[in-house]
C-alpha positions in Angstrom: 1.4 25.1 20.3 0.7 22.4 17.9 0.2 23.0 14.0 -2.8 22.4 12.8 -2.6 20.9 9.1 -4.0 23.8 7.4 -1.1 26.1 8.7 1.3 23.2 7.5 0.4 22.5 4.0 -1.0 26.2 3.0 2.4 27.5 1.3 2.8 24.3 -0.1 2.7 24.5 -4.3 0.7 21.8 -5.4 0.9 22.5 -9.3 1.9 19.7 -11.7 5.9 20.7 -12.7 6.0 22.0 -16.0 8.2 19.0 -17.0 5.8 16.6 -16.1 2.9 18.1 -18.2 5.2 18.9 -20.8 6.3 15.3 -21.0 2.7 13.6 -21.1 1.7 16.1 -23.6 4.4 14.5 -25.8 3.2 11.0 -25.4 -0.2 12.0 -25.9 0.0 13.9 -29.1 2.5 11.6 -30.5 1.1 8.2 -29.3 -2.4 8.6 -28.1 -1.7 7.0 -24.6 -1.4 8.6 -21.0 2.1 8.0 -19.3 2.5 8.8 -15.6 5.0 10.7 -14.5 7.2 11.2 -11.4 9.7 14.4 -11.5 12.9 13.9 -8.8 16.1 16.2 -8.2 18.0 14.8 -10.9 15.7 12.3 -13.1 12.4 12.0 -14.5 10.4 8.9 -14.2 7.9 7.9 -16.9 5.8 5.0 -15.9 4.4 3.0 -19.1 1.2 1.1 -19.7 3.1 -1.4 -21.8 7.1 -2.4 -23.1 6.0 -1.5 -26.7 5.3 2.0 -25.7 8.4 1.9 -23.3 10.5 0.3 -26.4 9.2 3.7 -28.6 9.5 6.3 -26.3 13.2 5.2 -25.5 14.1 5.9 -29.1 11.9 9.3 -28.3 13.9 10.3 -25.2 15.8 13.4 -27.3 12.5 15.1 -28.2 10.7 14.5 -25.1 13.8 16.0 -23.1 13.5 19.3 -25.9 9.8 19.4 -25.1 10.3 19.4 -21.5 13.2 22.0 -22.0 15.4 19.6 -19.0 18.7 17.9 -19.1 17.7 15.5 -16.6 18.2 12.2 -17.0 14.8 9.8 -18.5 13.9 6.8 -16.7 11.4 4.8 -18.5 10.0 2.4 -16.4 6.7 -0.5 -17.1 3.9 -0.2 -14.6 
């Protein structure tokens, strides 16, 4: 019998990871400007509005990694 797409995606967790809001917190306390922000296996993307706020967050990347209590690896990336 065929799935139907409730059955499929109801013990699926859609909650933000903890990283993720952790991270944009960051920015947005610090910075004033919203970042998106892609969590993977082993890396965390963080998509930019602009290469100044890209340039200033990579000199950031220490403290955002303590905020988001991760060792994965920062990718900092210009939409």
């Amino acid at each position: 019998m065929a799935n139907s797409l409730f059955d499929i995606l109801k013990d699926k967790n859609f909650d933000e990871p903890a990283e993720s809001v952790a991270i944009k917190k960051y920015v947005h306390d610090n910075f004033k400007e919203q970042v998106a922000v892609t969590v993977r296996e082993r890396d965390i993307i963080v998509e930019c509005p602009s290469a100044a706020l890209a340039g200033t967050l990579r000199m950031h990347q220490i403290q955002m990694k303590k905020a988001a209590s991760t060792e994965k690896r920062l990718v900092l990336r210009i939409r």
